[in-house]
C-alpha positions, 0 to 999 in steps of 0.5 A: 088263724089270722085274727089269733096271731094278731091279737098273740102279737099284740099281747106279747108286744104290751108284755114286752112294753110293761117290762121294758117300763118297770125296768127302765130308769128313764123314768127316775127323776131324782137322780141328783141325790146319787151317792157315787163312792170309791174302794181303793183296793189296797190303798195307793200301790204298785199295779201288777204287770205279768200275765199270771192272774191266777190266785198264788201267783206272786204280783210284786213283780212285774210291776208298771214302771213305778211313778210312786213310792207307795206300797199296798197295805201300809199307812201312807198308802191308805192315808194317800188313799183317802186323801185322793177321794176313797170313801173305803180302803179294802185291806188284807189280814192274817191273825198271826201266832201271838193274835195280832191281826197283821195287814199284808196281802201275801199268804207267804212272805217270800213273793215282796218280803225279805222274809220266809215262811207262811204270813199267819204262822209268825209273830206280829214282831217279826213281820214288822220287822220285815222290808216290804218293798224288798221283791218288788221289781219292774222288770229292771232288776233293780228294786227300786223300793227295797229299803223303802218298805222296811217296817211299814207293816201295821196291825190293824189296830195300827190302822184303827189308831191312825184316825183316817178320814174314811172306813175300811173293807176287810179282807179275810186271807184264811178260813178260820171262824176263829179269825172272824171271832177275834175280829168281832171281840175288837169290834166291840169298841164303838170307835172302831166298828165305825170304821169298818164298812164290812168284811169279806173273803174266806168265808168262816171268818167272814160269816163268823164276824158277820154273825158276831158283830150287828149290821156289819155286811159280810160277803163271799164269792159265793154269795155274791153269785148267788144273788146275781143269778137269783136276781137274773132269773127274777129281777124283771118282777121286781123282785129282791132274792134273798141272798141279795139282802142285807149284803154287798153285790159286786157287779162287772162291768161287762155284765152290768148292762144285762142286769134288770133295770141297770143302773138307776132302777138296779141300785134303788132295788138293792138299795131297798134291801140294804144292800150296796152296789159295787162296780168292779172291772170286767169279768174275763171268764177265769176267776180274775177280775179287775177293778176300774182302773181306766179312763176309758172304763171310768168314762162306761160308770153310768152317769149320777151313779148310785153306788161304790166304784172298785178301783186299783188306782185311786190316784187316777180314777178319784180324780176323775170323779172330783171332775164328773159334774 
């Protein structure tokens, strides 16, 4: 019985070695030709500063003391962006009455607008009219931005026209297939699907798009889950599942380390799949996450990291990656 336990033990203990060596990434030697990238979610902006995380809360105020005149999803945001080492700019639309892609976050106008009403439900003209900066307060009651925002809210072919130095991550606010078609037809011009590094959201729109478009990656909570909990339950093989294929996958940064072969062996996998990485902040168990958007949690991304870095504060968080060696 003795000798049965002994030679179980051993078995185990070579099961455990040979996993342990086709999931380390002590062994991959060229990590040299890593590829640490940026998403600035929003561009340069105004960080929100309440408690209210859920997803209809309104962030334009509080907001952190304001050190910068930059108001999420405008022009100057998105070229300040870029300027400050993003390689992607994540930003929002709604396709309005008269068919024009509006970029705002807001399903309503009432949160940071001077306007009223639901965003998608006016026309182009009228939101671009409206003053951005109008609600958005840092607890003083002063709205130090209002006037400031007034006009700044571009169309997507605004943004496309601008000719930045980087691409963008568009974010479906609706659930309309129609949405993600409109924005395949505008693809059609090689100039500005060059632009666009994929699209995600409401899920219709963004498969619709997605289906539409050739090589453009779309992704949703869902299929993200998906092809975490797939690879979870398979990755110590090796094995890519399929929802993992051909996509984006945003990681937190808190479950990032019980992924199989995280980080170096993790990324090339996807990699192999066609699909990018995505560090994002870490997950607190109620549907919000945040992107890293501190020293400290900057100091966590693995060194000579293969992948896209999601950040809310660009300006804090690009330059500390122009000074990682």
């Amino acid at each position: 019985m003795k000798r049965i336990l002994k030679w179980a033990a051993v078995v185990v203990l070579i099961a455990l070695a040979g996993l342990w060596v086709g999931n380390t990434s002590l062994f991959i030697t060229d990590r040299a030709q890593h590829d640490t990238r940026l998403i600035a979610h929003r561009g340069v902006h105004q960080i929100y500063a309440g408690s209210d995380r859920s997803a209809t809360s309104c962030q334009a105020a509080p907001v952190e003391p304001i050190e910068h005149g930059f108001i999420e999803n405008t022009l100057p945001s998105m070229q300040e962006a870029f300027r400050l080492g993003a390689d992607v700019v994540e930003i929002d639309v709604h396709l309005t009455q008269d068919s024009v892609f509006a970029v705002f976050h807001d399903w309503t106008l009432e949160c940071r607008t001077n306007g009223t009403g639901v965003t998608h439900k006016q026309t182009f003209e009228t939101l671009a009219g409206l003053d951005l900066g109008y609600r958005i307060d840092d607890g003083s009651g002063t709205f130090p931005l209002r006037g400031q925002g007034a006009g700044l809210m571009p169309s997507l072919p605004d943004v496309f026209d601008a000719d930045m130095d980087g691409r963008f991550l568009i974010n479906f606010k609706s659930r309309r297939a129609e949405d993600g078609l409109a924005l395949a037809e505008m693809l059609e011009t090689p100039s500005r699907r060059a632009q666009v590094y994929g699209v995600y959201g409401g899920a219709p729109p963004t498969y619709a798009a997605a289906d539409a478009v050739p090589g453009l990656r779309g992704f949703d909570r869902a299929s993200v889950k998906a092809c975490l909990m797939g690879y979870i339950a398979t990755g110590w093989t090796g094995r890519v599942p399929p929802p993992c294929h051909g996509s984006v996958v945003l990681v937190p940064q808190n479950y990032a380390p019980f992924l199989w072969g995280w980080p170096h062996r993790f990324t090339r996998r996807m990699a192999a799949a066609g699909t990018d990485v995505v560090l994002i902040g870490d997950y607190d168990g109620s549907g919000f996450t945040s992107g890293v958007d501190t020293e400290a949690a900057f100091a966590d991304v693995p060194a000579d990291f293969d992948g896209y870095i999601w950040t809310n504060r660009i300006e804090l968080i690009g330059p500390l990656l122009a000074k990682r060696p």
